[in-house]
C-alpha positions in Angstrom: -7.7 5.6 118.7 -5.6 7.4 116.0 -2.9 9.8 116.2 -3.3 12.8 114.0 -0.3 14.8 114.1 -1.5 17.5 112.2 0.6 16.7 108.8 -1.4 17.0 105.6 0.4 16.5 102.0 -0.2 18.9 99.8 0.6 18.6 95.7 3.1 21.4 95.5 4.0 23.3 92.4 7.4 21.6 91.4 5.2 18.3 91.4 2.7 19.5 89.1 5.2 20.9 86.7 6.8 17.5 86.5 3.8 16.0 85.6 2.9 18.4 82.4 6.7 17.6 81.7 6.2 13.9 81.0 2.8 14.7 80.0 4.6 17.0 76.7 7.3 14.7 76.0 5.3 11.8 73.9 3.8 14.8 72.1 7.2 16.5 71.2 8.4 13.3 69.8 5.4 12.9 67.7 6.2 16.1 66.6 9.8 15.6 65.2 8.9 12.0 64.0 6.4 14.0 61.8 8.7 16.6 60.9 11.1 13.9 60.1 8.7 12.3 57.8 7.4 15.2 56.1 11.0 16.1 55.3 11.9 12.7 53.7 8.4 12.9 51.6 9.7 16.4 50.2 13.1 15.0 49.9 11.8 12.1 47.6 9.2 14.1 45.9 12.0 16.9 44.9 14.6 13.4 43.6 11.3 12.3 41.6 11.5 15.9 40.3 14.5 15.5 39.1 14.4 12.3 37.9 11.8 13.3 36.0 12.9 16.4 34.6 16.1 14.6 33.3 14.2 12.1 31.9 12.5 14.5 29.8 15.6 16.2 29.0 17.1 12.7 28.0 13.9 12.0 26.1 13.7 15.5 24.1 17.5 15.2 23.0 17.2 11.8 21.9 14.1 12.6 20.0 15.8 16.0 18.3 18.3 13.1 17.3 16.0 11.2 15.6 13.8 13.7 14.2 17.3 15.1 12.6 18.0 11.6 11.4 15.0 11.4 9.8 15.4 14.7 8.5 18.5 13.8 6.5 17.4 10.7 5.5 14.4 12.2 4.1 16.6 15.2 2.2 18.4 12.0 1.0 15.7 10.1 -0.4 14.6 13.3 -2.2 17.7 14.1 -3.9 17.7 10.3 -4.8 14.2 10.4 -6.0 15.0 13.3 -8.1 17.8 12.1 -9.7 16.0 9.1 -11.0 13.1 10.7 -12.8 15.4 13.1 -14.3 17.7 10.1 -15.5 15.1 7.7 -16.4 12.1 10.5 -17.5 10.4 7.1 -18.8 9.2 6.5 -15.3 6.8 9.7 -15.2 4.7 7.3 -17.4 4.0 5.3 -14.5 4.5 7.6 -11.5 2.5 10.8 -13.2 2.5 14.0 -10.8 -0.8 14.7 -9.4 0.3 17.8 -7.7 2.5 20.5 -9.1 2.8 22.7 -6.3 4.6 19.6 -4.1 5.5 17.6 -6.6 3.5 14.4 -5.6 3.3 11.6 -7.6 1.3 8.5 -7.8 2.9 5.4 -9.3 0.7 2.9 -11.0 1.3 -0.6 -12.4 -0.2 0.3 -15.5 0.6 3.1 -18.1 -2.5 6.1 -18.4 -5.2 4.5 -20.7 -3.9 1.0 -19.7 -6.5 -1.4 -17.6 -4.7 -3.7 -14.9 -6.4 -7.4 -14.6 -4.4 -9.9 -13.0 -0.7 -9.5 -13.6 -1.5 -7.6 -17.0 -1.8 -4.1 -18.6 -4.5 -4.3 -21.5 -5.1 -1.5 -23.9 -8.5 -0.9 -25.8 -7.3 1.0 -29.0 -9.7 3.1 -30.9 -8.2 3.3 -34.4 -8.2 0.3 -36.2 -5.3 -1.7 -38.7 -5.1 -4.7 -40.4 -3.5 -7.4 -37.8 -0.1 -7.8 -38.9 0.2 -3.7 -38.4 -1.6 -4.3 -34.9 0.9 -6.3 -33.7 3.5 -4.3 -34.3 1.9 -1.3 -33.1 1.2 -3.1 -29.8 5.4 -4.2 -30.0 5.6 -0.2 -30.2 4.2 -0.1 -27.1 6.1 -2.8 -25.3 3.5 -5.5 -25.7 1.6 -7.7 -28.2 -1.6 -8.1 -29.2 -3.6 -9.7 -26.0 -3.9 -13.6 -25.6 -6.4 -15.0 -23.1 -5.1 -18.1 -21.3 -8.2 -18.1 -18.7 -11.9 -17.2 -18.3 -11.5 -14.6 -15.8 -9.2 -12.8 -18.9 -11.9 -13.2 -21.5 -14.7 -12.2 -18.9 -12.9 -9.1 -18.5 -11.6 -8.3 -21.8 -15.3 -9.3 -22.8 -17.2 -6.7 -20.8 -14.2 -4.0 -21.0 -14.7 -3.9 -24.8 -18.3 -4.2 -24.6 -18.2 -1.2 -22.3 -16.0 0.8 -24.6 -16.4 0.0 -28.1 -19.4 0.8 -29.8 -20.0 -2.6 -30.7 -16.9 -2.7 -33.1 -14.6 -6.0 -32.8 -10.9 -5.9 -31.4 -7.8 -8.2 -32.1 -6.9 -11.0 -30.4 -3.7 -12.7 -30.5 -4.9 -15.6 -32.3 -3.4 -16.8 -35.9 -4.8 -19.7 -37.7 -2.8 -22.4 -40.5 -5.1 -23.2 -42.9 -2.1 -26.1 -44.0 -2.1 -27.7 -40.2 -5.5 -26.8 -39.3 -4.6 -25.4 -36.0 -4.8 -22.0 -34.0 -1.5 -20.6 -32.0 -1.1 -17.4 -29.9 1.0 -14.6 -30.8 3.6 -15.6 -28.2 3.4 -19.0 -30.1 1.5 -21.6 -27.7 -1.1 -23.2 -29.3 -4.5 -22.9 -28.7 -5.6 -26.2 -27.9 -3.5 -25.8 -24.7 -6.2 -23.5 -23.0 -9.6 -22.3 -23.2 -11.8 -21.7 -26.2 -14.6 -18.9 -26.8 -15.6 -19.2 -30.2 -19.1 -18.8 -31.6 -18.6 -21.4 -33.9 -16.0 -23.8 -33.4 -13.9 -22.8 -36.6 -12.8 -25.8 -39.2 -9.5 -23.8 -41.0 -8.5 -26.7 -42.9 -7.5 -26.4 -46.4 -7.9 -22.6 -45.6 -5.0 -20.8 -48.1 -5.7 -17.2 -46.4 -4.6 -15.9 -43.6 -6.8 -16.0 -41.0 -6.8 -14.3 -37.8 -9.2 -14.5 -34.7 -11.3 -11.4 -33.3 -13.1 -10.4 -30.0 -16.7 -9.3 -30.7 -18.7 -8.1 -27.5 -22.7 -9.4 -28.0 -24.3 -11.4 -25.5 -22.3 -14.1 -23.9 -18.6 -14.0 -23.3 -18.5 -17.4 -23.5 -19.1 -17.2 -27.2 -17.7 -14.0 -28.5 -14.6 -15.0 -30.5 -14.9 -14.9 -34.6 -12.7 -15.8 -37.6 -11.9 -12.6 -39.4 -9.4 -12.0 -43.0 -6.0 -11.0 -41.2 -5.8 -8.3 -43.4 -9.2 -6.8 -41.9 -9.7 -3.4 -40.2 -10.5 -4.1 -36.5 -9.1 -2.2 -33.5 -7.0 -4.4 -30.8 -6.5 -5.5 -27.7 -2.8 -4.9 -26.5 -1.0 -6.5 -23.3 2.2 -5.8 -21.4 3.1 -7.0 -17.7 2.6 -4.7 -15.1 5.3 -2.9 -13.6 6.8 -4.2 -10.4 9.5 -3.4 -8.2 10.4 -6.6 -7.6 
């Protein structure tokens, strides 16, 4: 048989406030380990600021820098490029203006009313002279009267002339010797060292005039060169080299 003595325990109120006490602690050091963190993001997040604010600083006076380099060289290369077309006004030939108000030009590798094939600069003329005076008009001009060393020339001087003439024959560069019998260019290599269009495969021997060869555009390329008196009217073929900067 149990004793009861009449003692009952009882949570009293310091107890209780102990317990909410340990209950808030955990939670108020959450609470700064999130403040902490917060304030090391913003910390980082203002140095990325910064870093990439000077950044772009660094970057904008570097590129001033350049863009003034640039600026100078450019002022340079004007003044240079002014002061060789007004030294060497020859050069307009080949670098014409195409606008006035800039003062644009386009170079070319071929004078105006000159047609580039190849490495050449071939002029159609459209008056006509006897082919001594041809040549030295196309001298005048800084060339000779045109020689064909391959087929892709005489295609294209072929179907240029037949394009542009009217059916009128032009110079070659081709002079015959009736005494030897044999054909040379104007720049002195014979012709039996390259190709041959003739119509007729030409016998000169014997010949005491002065014969000279001529472009006439018909039908087939291939068959399109003609003996002709040098002292003939024809128009001509002239040829330079193309400019190059090279």
């Amino acid at each position: 048989m149990g004793v009861n003595n009449g003692l009952t325990l009882q949570e009293g109120p310091t107890t209780k406030a102990s317990t909410e006490q340990c209950d808030h602690k955990p939670l108020a050091h959450y609470l700064s380990l999130l403040c902490f963190m917060l304030t090391i993001v913003t910390l980082l997040q203002t140095l990325c600021l910064v870093q990439i604010t000077f950044t772009s600083q660094s970057r904008s006076i570097a590129q001033e820098k350049k863009l003034q380099d640039l600026t100078n060289r450019l002022r340079k290369l004007n003044q240079s490029h002014h002061l060789l077309f007004t030294q060497y006004p020859a050069l307009s030939q080949y670098c014409p203006t195409i606008n006035s108000s800039t003062g644009d030009r386009e170079c070319r590798p071929c004078l105006a009313d000159w047609k580039l094939n190849g490495d050449k600069c071939f002029y159609f003329s459209e008056d006509r002279a006897d082919w001594i005076s041809s040549q030295y008009r196309c001298m005048s001009l800084g060339g000779a009267v045109a020689t064909v060393k391959t087929e892709e020339e005489q295609e294209f001087l072929f179907k240029t002339a037949q394009s542009l003439s009217q059916g009128d024959s032009y110079w070659l560069g081709l002079r015959g010797s009736g005494v030897e019998g044999t054909w040379q260019w104007s720049d002195g290599t014979p012709l039996e060292n390259g190709p041959q269009f003739w119509y007729h495969q030409p016998d000169i021997t014997g010949e005491s005039n002065e014969l000279c060869g001529r472009l006439t555009p018909a039908d087939n390329y291939r068959r399109s060169w003609f003996i002709s008196r040098c002292s003939g009217q024809l128009r001509r073929i002239c040829e330079r080299r193309q400019a190059s900067l090279q």
